[in-house]
C-alpha positions as CSV (number, residue, x, y, z in Angstrom):
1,X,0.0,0.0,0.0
2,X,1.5,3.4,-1.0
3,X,1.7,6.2,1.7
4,X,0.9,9.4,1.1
5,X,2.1,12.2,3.8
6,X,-0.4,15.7,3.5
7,X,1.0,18.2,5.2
8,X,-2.6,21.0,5.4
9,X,-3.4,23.0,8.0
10,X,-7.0,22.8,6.5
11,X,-9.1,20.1,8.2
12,X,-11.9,20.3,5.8
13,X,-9.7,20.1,2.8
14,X,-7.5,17.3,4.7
15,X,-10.6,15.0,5.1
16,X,-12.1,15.7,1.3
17,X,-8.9,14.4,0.4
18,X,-8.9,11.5,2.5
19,X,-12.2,10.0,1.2
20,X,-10.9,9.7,-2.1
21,X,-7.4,8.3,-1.0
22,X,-8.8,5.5,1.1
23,X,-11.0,4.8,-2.0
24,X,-8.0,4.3,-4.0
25,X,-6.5,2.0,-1.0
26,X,-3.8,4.7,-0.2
27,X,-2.9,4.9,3.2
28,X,-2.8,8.8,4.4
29,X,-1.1,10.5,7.0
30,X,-1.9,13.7,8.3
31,X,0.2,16.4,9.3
32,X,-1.1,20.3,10.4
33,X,1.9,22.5,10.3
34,X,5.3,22.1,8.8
35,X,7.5,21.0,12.0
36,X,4.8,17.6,12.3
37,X,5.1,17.2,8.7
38,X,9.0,17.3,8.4
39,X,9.2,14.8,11.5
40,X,6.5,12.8,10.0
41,X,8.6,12.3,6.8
42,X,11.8,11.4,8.4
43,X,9.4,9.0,10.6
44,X,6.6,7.6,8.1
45,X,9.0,7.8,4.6
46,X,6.0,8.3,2.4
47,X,5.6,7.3,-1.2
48,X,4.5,11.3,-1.9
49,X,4.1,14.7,-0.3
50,X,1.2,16.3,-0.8
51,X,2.4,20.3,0.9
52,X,0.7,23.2,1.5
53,X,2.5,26.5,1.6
54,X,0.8,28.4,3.9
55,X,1.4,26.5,7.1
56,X,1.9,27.2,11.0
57,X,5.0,26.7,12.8
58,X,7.3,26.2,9.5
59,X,5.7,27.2,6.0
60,X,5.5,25.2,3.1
61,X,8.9,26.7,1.3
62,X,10.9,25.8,4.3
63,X,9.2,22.4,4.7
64,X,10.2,21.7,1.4
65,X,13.7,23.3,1.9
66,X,14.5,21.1,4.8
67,X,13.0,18.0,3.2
68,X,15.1,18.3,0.1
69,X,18.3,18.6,1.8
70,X,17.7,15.7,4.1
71,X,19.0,12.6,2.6
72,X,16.2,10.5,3.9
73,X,13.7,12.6,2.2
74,X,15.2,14.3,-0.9
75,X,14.4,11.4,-3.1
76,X,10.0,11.6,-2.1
77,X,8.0,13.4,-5.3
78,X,6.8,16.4,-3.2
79,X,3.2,18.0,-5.1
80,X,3.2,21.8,-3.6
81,X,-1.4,22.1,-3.5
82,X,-2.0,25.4,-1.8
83,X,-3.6,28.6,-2.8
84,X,-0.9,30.7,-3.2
85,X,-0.9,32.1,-6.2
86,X,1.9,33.8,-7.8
87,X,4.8,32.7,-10.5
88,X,7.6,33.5,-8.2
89,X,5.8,31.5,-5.9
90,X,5.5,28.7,-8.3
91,X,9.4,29.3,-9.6
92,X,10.6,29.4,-5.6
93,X,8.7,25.9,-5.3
94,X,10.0,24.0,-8.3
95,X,13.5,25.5,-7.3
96,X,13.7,24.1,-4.2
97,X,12.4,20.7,-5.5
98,X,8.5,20.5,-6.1
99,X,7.7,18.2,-8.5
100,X,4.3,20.0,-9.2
101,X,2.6,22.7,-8.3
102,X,-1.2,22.7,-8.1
103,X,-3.9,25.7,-6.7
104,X,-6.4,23.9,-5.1
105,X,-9.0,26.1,-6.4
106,X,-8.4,24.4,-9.7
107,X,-8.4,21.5,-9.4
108,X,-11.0,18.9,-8.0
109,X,-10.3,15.9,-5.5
110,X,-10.6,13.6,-8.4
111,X,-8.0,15.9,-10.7
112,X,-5.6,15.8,-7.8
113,X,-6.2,12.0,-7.2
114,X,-5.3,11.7,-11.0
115,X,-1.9,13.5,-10.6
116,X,-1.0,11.5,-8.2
117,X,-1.2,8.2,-10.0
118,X,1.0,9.8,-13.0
119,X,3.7,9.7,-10.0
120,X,3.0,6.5,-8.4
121,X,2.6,5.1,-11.1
């Protein structure tokens, strides 16, 4: 079973999501600010990231900093979903080491489920 790790401070968007992953037989673990997702990464070594940028405690661009220059991490396909628009947000992201960046206003659970398969495979 492939783990996904979803690091959203947004409870209602973080259970959406997590109907449609346990329909899909993923197993998902949830993480509400960056400093639980960063441990739960080292902890958990998930098949994906699924990252919000606006976070608590550690946002999104240094969650992904940290994560990328971790050995233990570097190597997990990181999807940046947030609603931060902006293309020097976007170009920040991928340069640090998103694989993709989505605004979760455009796209629907089943769009994002859909991504996710093109990386898992």
């Amino acid at each position: 079973m492939k783990k996904i790790l979803f690091i959203e401070d947004e409870m209602r968007f973080q259970k959406v999501l997590e109907k449609v992953f346990k329909e899909e037989k993923l197993e998902l673990f949830s993480a509400y600010d960056g400093l639980t997702g960063i441990n739960m990464a080292e902890e958990k070594k998930p098949d994906l990231i699924l990252l919000d940028l606006i976070l608590p405690k550690k946002d999104g661009f240094e969650v992904l900093r940290e994560l990328k220059s971790n050995s233990d991490t570097a190597d997990i396909p990181v999807i940046v979903l947030t609603n931060l628009e902006g293309a020097h947000n976007v170009e920040r992201a991928l340069s640090l080491g998103a694989y993709m960046y989505l605004l979760k206003a455009n796209y629907s659970p089943e769009e994002i489920m859909e991504k996710i398969r093109e990386i898992l495979g």
